[in-house]
N, C-alpha and C positions, 0 to 999 in steps of 0.2 A: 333885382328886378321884381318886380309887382304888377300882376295881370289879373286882371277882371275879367272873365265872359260874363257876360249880360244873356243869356239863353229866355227867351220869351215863345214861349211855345205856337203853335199854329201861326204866328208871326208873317203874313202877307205883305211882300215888299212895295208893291203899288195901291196899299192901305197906309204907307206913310209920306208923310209930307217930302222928304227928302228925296222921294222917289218919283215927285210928283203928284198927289193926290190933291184932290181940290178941296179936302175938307181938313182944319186941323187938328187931327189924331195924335197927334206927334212934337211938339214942339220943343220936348227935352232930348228928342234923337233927333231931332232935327238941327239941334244945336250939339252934339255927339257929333252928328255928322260933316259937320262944318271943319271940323277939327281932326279929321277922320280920310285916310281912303276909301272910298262907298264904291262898292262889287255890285255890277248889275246880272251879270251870269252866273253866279254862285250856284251850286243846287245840290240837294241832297242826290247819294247816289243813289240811295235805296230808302223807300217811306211805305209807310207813317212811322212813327215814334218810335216804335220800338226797333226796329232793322235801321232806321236813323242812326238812333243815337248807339247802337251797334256799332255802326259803319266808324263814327265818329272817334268811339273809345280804340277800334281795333287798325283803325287807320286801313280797312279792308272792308271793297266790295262787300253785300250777301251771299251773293255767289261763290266768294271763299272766306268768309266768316260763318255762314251757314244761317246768317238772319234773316229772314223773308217774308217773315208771317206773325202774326200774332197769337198763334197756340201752334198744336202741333207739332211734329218732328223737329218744324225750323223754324220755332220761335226762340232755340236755345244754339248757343255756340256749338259749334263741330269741336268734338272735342280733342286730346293731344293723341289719344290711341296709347298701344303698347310703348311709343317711343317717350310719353310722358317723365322729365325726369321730378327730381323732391322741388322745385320751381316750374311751373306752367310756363308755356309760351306765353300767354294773355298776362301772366305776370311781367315777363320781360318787354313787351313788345304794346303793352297799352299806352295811350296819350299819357294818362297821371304819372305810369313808372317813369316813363321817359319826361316828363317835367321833373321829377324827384333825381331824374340824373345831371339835371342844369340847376340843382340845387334850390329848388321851389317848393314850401311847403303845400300840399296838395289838399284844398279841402271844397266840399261839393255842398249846398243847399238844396234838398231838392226828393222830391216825392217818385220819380222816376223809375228808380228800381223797386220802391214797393208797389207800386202802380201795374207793371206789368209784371210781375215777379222776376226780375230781369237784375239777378243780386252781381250778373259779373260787370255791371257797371260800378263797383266800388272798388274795381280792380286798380289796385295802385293809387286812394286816396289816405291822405292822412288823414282825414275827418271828414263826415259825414253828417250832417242834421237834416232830419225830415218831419215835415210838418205831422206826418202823422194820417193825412186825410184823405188819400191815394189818388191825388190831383184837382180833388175837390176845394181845394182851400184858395186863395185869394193874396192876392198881393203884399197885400200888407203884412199878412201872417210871415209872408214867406221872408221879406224885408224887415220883419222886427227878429230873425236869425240871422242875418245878415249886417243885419246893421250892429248887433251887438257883437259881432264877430269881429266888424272892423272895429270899433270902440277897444274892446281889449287888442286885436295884433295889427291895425290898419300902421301902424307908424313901423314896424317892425319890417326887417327887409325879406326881401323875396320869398312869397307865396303867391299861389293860384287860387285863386276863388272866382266859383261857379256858381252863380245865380239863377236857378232858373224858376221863372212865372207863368204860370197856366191860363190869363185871365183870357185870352181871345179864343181859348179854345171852347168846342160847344161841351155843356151846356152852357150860352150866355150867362153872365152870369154878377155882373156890376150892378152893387149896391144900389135900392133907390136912392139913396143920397146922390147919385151924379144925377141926378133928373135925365131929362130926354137933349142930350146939349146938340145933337145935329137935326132936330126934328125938321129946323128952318133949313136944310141944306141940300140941294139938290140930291138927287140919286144917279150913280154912275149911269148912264146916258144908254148904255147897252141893253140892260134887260127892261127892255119895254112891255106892254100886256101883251103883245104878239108873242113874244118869246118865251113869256109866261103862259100866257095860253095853249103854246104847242108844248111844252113839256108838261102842263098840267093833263095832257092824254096818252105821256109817257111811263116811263115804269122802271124799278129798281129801287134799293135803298136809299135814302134821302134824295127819292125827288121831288117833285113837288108836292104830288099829294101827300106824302110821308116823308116829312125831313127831318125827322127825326130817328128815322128806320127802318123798320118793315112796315107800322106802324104809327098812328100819331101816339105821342105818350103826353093824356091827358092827365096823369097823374104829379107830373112833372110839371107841367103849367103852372102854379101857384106859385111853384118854391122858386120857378125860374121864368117871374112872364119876359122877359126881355128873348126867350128864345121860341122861333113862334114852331107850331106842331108843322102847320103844311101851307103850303101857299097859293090860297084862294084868289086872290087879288094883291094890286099893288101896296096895298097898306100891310101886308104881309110881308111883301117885297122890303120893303122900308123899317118895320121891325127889323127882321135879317141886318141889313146891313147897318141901321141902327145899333143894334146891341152888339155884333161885332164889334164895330166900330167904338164904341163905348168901353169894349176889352181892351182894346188896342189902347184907348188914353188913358184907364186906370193904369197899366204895366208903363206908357210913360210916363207919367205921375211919379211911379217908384222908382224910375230912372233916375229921376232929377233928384231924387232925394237921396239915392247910393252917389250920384255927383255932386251935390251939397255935402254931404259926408266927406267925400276924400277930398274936395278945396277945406271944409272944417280942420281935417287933420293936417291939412299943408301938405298933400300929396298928390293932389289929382295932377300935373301938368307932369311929372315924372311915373305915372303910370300907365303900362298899355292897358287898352281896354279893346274886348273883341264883343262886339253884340249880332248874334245872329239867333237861328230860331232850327228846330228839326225838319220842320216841314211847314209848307202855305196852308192853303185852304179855297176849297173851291165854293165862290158864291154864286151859284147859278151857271157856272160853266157846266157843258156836258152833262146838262143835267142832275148835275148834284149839288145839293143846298146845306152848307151849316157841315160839311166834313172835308175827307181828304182822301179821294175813295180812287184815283188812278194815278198812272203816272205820266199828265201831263206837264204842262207850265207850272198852272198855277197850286197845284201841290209840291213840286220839286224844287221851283226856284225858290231861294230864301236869300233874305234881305244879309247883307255881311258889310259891318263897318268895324274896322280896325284902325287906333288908334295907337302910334307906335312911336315911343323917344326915336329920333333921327329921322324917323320917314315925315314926306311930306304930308300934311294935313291940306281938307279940302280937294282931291286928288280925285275923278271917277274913273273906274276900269272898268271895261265892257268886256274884256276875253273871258273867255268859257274857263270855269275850276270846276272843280268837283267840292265841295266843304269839305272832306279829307285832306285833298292837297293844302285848304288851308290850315289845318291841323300841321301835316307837315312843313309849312311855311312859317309856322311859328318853333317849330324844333331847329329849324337850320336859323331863325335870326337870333335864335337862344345861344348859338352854339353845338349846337347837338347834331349826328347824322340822325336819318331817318332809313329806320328800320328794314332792311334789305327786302321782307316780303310785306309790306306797308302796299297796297296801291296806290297812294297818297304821294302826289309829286310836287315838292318843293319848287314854290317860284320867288323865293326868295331875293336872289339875283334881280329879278325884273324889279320888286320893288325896290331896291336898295337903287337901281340904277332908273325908276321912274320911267319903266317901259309897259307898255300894258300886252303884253304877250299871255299866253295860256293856250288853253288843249283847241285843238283843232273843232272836236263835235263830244258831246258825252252822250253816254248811256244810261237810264235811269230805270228805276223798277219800280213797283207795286206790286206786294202778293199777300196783303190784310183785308181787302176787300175787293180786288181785281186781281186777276194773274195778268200784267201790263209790262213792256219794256216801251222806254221812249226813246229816239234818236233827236237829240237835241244838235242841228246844224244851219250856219246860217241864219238864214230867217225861218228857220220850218222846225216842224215836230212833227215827227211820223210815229203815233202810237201802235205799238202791236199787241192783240187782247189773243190769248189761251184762255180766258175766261171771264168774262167780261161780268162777273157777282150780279149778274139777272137783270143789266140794263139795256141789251139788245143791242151793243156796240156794234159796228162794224170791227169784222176780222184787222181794220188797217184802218189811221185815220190819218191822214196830210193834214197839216192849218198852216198856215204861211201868218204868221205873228205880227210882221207889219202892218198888215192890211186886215187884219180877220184876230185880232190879239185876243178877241176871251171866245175863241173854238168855236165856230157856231158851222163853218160850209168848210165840210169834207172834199179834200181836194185831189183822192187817189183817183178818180175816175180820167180827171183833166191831166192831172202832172205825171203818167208812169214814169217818168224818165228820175221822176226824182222821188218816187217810190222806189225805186230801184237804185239810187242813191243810199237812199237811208240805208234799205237790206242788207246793202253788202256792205255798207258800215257795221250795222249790226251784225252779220254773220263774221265779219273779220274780229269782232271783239269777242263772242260767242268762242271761235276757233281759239282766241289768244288767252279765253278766263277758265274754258271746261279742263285742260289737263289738271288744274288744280282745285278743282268747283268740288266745295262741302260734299262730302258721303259720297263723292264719286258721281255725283249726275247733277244736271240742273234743277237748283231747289225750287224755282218755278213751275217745273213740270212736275216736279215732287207735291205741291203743293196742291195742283189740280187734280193731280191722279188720286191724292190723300182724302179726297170729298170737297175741294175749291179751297177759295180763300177764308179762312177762319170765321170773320165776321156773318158771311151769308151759308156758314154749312147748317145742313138739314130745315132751313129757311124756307125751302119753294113749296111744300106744297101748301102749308098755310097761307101763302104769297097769293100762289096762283087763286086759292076761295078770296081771297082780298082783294085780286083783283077784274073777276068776276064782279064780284059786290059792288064793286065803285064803277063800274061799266067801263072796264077796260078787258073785256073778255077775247078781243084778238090777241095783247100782249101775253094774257094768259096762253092761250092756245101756240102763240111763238115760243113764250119760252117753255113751256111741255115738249112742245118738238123739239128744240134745241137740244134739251136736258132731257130728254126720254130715257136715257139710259143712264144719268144721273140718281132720276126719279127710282128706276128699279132697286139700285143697292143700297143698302144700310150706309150710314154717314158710321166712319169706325174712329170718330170723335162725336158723339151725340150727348156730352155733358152740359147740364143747365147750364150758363153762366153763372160766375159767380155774383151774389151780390154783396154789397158791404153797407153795414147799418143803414144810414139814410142816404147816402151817396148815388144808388140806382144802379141799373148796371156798370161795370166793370170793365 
């Protein structure tokens, strides 16, 4: 056996053509996907990137893996305690070991773990190569490792190789050599100037007037124009999704060329191939531009095609998974069980028998820039904010996705009946994760009680002179009240970010 993940980072499912988009982005996954079962409810169970790809390597929630955050206590695995014996849990019970037990040589391309310092992602590979550039680097770099990987072992039998590409993630970042290829193409029909205009009087990290952070980062401008600082107007608007979009076709581009490759070697039609991504990205949703800063939709859902000897190709499934359970979905069509404390539930059965079944409603997190959990059921998402990183959320947010798909009208005031749905979803899963939850408590409440989520600690009160100055002086004065007592104590993480040579922050 010979399996491929295709990992494309920030990867937004309704940004490819297979998924319906009106622009084409995509045309070598979209031919991927023809040949492919295509997951439209896939979704990370816990983001951004780092508690992602956590969740993914340990086949376990944040919540008992102890990833949550991007610094801090839980930005690192809970570790084994006194029961530790001369082999780690995380050595036995990771995705790679457990490929290496279905006899796959296990080897990963990919900048990830030096990026976040996040070294127990190499737990259980046989090889490792990294660009070197701590996510800054580009397609191609990352595919001339790749590609020279399969050249010497592609003919060779069963290995796992991980490919993963950074290009959609911000900062945009696609060479002028692709010129401006969507400039003619309409713009997703949703964010209109009205829409732009009323978040342009909003506030928080990347929104409009700062989508790039607290701040605009005009220093970044030159080396990256395709990613715009804030969004004054529609022509702003159309960068954004412009150079996104521009990411999305450079990393298809190198799709097509790892599948030119294994038809080269006479292997592509005998290999599975899984391409998904860690987490979306929110363009103008909820106010946030160019990141992945809660745990709604369209940060959590990710795009999932799986390409598999014996299962049908062309094939869509809409039931709800968690990306873990596809994890373990690929251990039980290997052969292998899946690991008794895995939260990760095997649907293997459904696809062998061409049933689109899966989990009832899921649970999602955010705690790198929001302390957020989602109830994903249905048609709705009932977001709940502990700490909403300085954007004035609502304590509770309802959107009903059919009718309202990119979150604009709060529906808790209208629907209690199904606010109170979600909750006691949520509090039954809450009940069924805390006897076993990292360090003995919810690492979300950990994470606010710690000084917030990583990204926005000791942030507000330069925030709030910020936004004063730009004439947003009631949200200042909201979030001082809010955070009053924020404001009073020392943030007891108050280290610069790191920076690395020319790369920018960290």
């Amino acid at each position: 056996m010979r399996l491929l993940y295709i990992d494309i980072d920030t990867l937004r499912a309704d940004h490819l053509g297979c998924y319906g988009y009106h622009r084409n982005t995509s045309p070598n996954i979209d031919r991927l996907a023809a040949e492919s079962i295509l997951f439209r409810n896939v979704h990370a169970s816990d983001t951004p990137c780092l508690p992602s790809r956590t969740a993914l390597l340990t086949g376990r929630f944040g919540i008992h893996n102890g990833v949550v955050n991007h610094g801090g206590v839980d930005a690192d695995p809970v570790l084994d305690g006194p029961g530790r014996e001369f082999l780690s849990r995380l050595h036995f019970e990771s995705f790679p070991f457990r490929l290496q037990q279905a006899g796959l040589k296990t080897v990963s391309v990919s900048s990830f773990a030096q990026r976040h310092s996040a070294f127990h992602w190499y737990a259980g590979f046989d090889e490792a190569y990294n660009v070197g550039k701590y996510g800054g680097e580009t397609a191609d770099e990352v595919f001339a490792i790749a590609s020279d990987w399969l050249a010497r072992h592609g003919t060779e039998d069963n290995w796992f190789l991980h490919v993963h590409m950074w290009d959609p993630h911000t900062p945009y970042r696609a060479g002028a050599e692709y010129g401006e290829p969507f400039s003619s193409e309409p713009l997703p029909a949703w964010l209109t100037e009205e829409v732009r205009a009323r978040h342009w009087r909003g506030c928080g990290p990347h929104s409009a007037q700062e989508c790039t952070g607290f701040t605009p980062n005009t220093a970044a401008k030159a080396r990256f124009p395709r990613q715009p600082q804030s969004i004054p107007d529609m022509t702003a608007v159309r960068a954004m999704f412009d150079g996104y979009d521009t990411g999305v076709l450079v990393a298809d581009e190198h799709v097509g060329k790892l599948m030119a490759q294994l038809s080269s070697l006479g292997i592509k039609d005998e290999t599975a191939i899984m391409l998904s991504s860690d987490h979306g990205e929110t363009l103008g949703e909820l106010n946030v531009y160019c990141d992945h800063q809660t745990a709604d939709q369209f940060t959590t859902n990710v795009p999932l095609l799986l390409k598999w000897p014996g299962l049908p190709g062309g094939e869509e499934h809409r039931a709800f998974h968690y990306q873990i359970d596809v994890t373990a979905t690929v251990l039980e069509l290997l052969g292998q069980p899946v690991p008794e404390d895995w939260d990760g539930v095997s649907f293997a059965q459904c696809l062998k028998s061409n049933v689109d079944e899966g989990r009832d409603h899921l649970v999602v997190s955010q705690g790198a820039w929001t302390c957020q959990r989602g109830v994903r059921f249905e048609n709705w998402i009932l977001i709940c904010t502990l700490h909403d990183g300085y954007h004035l959320f609502d304590e509770m947010m309802l959107f009903d996705l059919d009718t309202d798909p990119h979150e604009q009208n709060n529906l808790v005031a209208a629907r209690p009946d199904l606010v109170t749905k979600g909750l006691d979803l949520l509090e039954a899963w809450e009940a069924e994760m805390m006897p076993d939850a990292a360090r003995g408590r919810d690492p979300l409440a950990n994470v606010r009680d710690e000084g917030g989520p990583y990204h926005v600690r000791g942030k507000l009160p330069a925030y709030l002179t910020r936004l004063v100055e730009t004439g947003r002086a009631d949200k200042a004065q909201a979030l001082a009240t809010k955070y009053a007592e924020e404001l009073q104590r020392p943030s007891r993480h108050s280290r610069p970010p790191v920076t690395i040579r020319n790369l920018g922050t960290v």
